[in-house]
MARSE-777660 format. One line per field, with one value per residue (C-alpha): residue in three letters; x, y negated, z negated. Coordinates in steps of 0.2 Angstrom, whole numbers. Each point is the difference from the previous one (the first is absolute). Layout:
code <- [Ala	...]
u <- [X	...]
v <- [Y	...]
w <- [Z	...]
//
This chain:
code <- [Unk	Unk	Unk	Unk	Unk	Unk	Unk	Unk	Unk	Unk	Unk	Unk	Unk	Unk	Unk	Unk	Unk	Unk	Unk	Unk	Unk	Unk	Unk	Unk	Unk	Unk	Unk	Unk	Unk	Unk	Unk	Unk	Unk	Unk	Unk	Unk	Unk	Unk	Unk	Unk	Unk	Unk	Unk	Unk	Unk	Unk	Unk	Unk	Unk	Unk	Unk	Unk	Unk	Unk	Unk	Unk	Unk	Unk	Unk	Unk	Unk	Unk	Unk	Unk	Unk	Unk	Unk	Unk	Unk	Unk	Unk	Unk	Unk	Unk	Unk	Unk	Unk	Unk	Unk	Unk	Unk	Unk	Unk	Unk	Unk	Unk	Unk	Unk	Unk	Unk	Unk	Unk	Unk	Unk	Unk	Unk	Unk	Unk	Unk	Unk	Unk	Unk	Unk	Unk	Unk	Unk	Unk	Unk	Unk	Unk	Unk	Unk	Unk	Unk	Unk	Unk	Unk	Unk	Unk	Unk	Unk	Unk	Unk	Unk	Unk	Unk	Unk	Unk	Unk	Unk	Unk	Unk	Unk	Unk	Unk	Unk	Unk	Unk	Unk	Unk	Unk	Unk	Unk	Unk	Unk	Unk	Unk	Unk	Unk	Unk	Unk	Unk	Unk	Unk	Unk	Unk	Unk	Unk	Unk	Unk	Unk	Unk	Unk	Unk	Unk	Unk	Unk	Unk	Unk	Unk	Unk	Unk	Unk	Unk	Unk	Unk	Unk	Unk	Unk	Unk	Unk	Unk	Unk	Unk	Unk	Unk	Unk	Unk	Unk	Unk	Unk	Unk	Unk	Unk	Unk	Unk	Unk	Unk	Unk	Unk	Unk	Unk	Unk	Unk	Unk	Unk	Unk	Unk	Unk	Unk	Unk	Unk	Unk	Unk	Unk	Unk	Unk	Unk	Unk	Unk	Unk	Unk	Unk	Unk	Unk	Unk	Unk	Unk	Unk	Unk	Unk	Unk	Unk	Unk	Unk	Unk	Unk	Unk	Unk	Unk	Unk	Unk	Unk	Unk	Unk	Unk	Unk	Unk	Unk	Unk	Unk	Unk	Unk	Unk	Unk	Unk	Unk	Unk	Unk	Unk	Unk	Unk	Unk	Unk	Unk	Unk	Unk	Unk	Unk	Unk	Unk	Unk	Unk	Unk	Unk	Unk	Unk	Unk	Unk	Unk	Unk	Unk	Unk	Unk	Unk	Unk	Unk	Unk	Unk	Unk	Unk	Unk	Unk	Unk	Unk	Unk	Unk	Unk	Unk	Unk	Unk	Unk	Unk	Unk	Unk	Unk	Unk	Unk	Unk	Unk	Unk	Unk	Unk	Unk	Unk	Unk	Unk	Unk	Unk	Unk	Unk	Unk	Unk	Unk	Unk	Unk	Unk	Unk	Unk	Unk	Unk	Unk	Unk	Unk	Unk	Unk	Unk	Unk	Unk	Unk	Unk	Unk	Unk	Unk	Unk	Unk	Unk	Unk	Unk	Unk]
u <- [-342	17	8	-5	14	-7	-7	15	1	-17	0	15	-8	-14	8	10	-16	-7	13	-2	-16	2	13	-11	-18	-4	14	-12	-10	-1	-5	-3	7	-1	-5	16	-3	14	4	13	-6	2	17	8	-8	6	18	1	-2	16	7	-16	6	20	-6	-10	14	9	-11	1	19	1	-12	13	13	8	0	3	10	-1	-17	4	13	-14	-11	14	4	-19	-4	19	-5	-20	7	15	-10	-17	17	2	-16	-6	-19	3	-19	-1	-9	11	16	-4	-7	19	8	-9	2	19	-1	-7	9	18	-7	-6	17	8	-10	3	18	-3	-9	16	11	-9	-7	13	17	-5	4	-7	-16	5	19	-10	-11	11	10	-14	-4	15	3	-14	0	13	-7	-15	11	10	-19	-2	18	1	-15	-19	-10	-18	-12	-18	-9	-20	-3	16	-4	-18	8	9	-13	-16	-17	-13	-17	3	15	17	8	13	-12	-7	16	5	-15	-3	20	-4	-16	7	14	-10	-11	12	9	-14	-11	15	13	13	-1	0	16	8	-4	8	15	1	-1	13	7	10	-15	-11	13	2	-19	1	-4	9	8	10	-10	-15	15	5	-18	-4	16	-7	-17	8	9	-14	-11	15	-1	-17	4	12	-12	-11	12	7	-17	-5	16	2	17	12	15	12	6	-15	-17	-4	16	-3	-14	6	1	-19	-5	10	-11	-16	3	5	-13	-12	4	12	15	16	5	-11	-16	-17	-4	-16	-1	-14	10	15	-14	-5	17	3	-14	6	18	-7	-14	14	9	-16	-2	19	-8	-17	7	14	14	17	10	16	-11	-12	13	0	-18	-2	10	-7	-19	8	10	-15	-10	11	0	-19	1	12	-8	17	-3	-19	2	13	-6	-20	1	4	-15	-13	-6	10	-5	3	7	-12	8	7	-4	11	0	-2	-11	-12	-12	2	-13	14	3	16	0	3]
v <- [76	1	4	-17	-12	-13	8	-2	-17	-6	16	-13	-17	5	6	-16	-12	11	-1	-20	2	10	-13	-15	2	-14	6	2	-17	-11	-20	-14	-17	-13	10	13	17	4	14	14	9	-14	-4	18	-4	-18	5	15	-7	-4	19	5	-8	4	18	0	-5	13	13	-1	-2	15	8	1	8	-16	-12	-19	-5	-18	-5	-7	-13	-2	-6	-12	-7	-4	-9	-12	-3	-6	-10	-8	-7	-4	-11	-9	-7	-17	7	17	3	-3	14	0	0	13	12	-2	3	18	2	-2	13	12	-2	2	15	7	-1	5	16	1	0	14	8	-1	6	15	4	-6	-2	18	-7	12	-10	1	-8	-12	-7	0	-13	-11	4	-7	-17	-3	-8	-8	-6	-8	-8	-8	-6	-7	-6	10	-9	3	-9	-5	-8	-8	4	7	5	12	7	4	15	7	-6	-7	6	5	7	1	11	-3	-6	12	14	-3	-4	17	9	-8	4	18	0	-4	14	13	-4	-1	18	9	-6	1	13	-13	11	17	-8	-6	18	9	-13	5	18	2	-16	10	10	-12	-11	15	2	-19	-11	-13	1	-13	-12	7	-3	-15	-5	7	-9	-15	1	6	-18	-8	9	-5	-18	-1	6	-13	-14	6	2	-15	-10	9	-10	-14	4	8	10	11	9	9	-2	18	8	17	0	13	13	-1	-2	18	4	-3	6	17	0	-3	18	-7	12	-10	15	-11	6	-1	-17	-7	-17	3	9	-14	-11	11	3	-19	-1	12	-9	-17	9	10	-19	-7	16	-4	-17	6	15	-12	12	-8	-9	9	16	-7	8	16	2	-3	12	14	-5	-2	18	8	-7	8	17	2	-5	13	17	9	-6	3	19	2	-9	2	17	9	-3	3	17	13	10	21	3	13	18	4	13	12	3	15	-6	0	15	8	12	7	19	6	13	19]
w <- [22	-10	16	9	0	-8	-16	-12	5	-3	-14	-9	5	-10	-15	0	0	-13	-12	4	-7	-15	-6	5	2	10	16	13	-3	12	-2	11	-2	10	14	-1	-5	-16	-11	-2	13	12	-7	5	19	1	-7	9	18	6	-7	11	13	-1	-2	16	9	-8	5	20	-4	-11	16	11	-13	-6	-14	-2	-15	4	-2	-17	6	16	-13	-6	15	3	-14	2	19	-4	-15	6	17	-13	-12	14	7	-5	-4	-8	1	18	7	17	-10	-10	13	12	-19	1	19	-4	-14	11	17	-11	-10	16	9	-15	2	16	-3	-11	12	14	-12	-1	15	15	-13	-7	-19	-13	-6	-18	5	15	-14	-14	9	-2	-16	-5	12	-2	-16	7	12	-12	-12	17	6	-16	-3	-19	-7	-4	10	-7	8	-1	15	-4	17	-2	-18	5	12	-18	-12	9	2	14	-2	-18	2	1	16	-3	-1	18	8	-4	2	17	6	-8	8	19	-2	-6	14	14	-7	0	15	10	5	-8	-17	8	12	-16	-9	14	-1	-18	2	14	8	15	2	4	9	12	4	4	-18	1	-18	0	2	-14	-13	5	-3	-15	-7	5	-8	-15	0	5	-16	-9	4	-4	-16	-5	5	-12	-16	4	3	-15	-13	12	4	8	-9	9	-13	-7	12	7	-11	1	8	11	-10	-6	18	1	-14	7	15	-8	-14	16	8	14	1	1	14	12	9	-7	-9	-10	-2	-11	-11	0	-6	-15	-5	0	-10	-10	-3	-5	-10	-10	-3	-9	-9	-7	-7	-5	-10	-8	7	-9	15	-3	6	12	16	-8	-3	18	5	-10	7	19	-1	-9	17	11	-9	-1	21	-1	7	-6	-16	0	5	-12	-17	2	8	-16	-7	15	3	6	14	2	16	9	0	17	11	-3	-16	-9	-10	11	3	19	7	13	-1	4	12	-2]
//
């Protein structure tokens, strides 16, 4: 069981929720108000939906043995597009207004992907230099969008994507589920997730037995900044505002995370989605422990670290073989054949 990739994970997860509840007894309880399901629990699912959703981009990307660094600056430009078209209409609830507002969002975000996505694939840009790029224009580019201000709005039909409900759960919640739901689906009842795999594993391999690599990149860029975009629809909905500056900062690096704390090599191949779930769970559940265990802020980024490093060590089979080896039971090596040890019953000859 300890050899499955997704023990230490959930093995962590659990740990995490349980020292949750230690420090408050009433963690896990869930109440309904006015038809909405709330509680702590709920809170770590509804705020951790865009890093789920940032991360499963991530992960196809990471896939094929590259990385985005941009998707925090994707989420930024987002949120300014939706917001600055949503500014401007006369109604701000109108329904119609609101839903080109995220069309918008997610065509740019799309092509910025896909710009990603060239630069890797047909330019031949190292992925970390191709994305990096983005990273930085493309707070830039929000700022310009948004012409160096914070935009807010009031628009209900836009907030319900960050902060609404359905079914007594969060909109949020769904979106991400259901856009998590369709991948995993798609990867794994098709051969997209074994092309992507063998993409990962090899890319001139697999272009010379006729994969058309190129092109699986290039897609896979673009879904990243189309889960991006989605992401920055939802924090921004969630505050009602757009700001270029700090929506999705650094969000990047704990997609990375939770792809990683998920059992996704960042050499490429082999990818679990599942896995990229838990380990965003995982992340988001390690920021409310900060609060519940009333971790001093000036050490919050630190205690992370240790809990992420210590993570990665136990998934570590290295580290495993080398630190709980010691103490397990130590096996005699059988005596061999030859030794002379051992009686014979050959007589030597006259």
């Amino acid at each position: 069981m300890t050899r499955h990739r997704l023990f230490w994970p959930v093995l962590v997860l659990v740990v995490l929720l349980l020292g949750n509840l230690i420090e408050k007894p009433d963690f896990f309880a869930i109440r309904i108000q006015d038809g909405h399901l709330y509680g702590s629990v709920i809170d770590i699912l509804r705020f951790g939906a865009p890093l789920m959703l940032v991360a499963l981009g991530m992960t196809l990307v990471i896939a094929t043995g590259g990385i985005d660094l941009s998707v925090g600056s994707v989420v930024s430009i987002a949120g300014a597009v939706a917001c600055l078209h949503i500014s401007r209409q006369a109604d701000q609830n109108a329904v119609s207004g609101v839903l080109l507002a995220v069309a918008m969002a997610l065509g740019v975000t799309l092509l910025f992907g896909a710009f990603n996505g060239v630069m890797v694939s047909w330019i031949g840009i190292q992925p970390i230099i191709a994305t990096l790029i983005l990273m930085v224009a493309g707070r830039g580019i929000a700022q310009l969008i948004m012409d160096g201000q914070i935009i807010t709005i009031n628009s209900a039909p836009y907030k319900w994507i960050g902060a609404g409900w359905l079914l007594t759960l969060p909109a949020a919640v769904l979106i991400a589920l259901t856009m998590i739901g369709i991948t995993a689906l798609i990867m794994r009842r098709s051969a997209l997730g074994l092309l992507l795999e063998s993409v990962g594993g090899n890319a001139e391999a697999s272009r010379l037995v006729g994969i058309r690599a190129r092109s699986l990149v290039l897609l896979v860029y673009a879904v990243s900044g189309l889960c991006a975009g989605l992401a920055g629809l939802m924090i921004s909905s969630n505050v009602s505002s757009a700001d270029g500056n700090n929506a999705g900062l650094l969000i990047e690096l704990d997609a990375i995370l939770a792809v990683v704390i998920g059992g996704t090599a960042l050499t490429g191949g082999r990818f679990s989605i599942g896995g990229t779930v838990i380990g965003a769970l995982v992340i988001q559940t390690l920021s409310t422990t900060v609060y519940t265990l009333g971790v001093p802020p000036e050490t919050t980024l630190i205690f992370k670290a240790v809990v992420v490093t210590i993570v990665c060590l136990l998934q570590s089979p290295a580290f495993r073989s080398k630190v709980f080896g010691r103490w397990g039971p130590r096996r005699t090596p059988p005596p061999s054949s030859g030794s002379p040890s051992e009686p014979t019953s050959e007589k030597v000859p006259a």
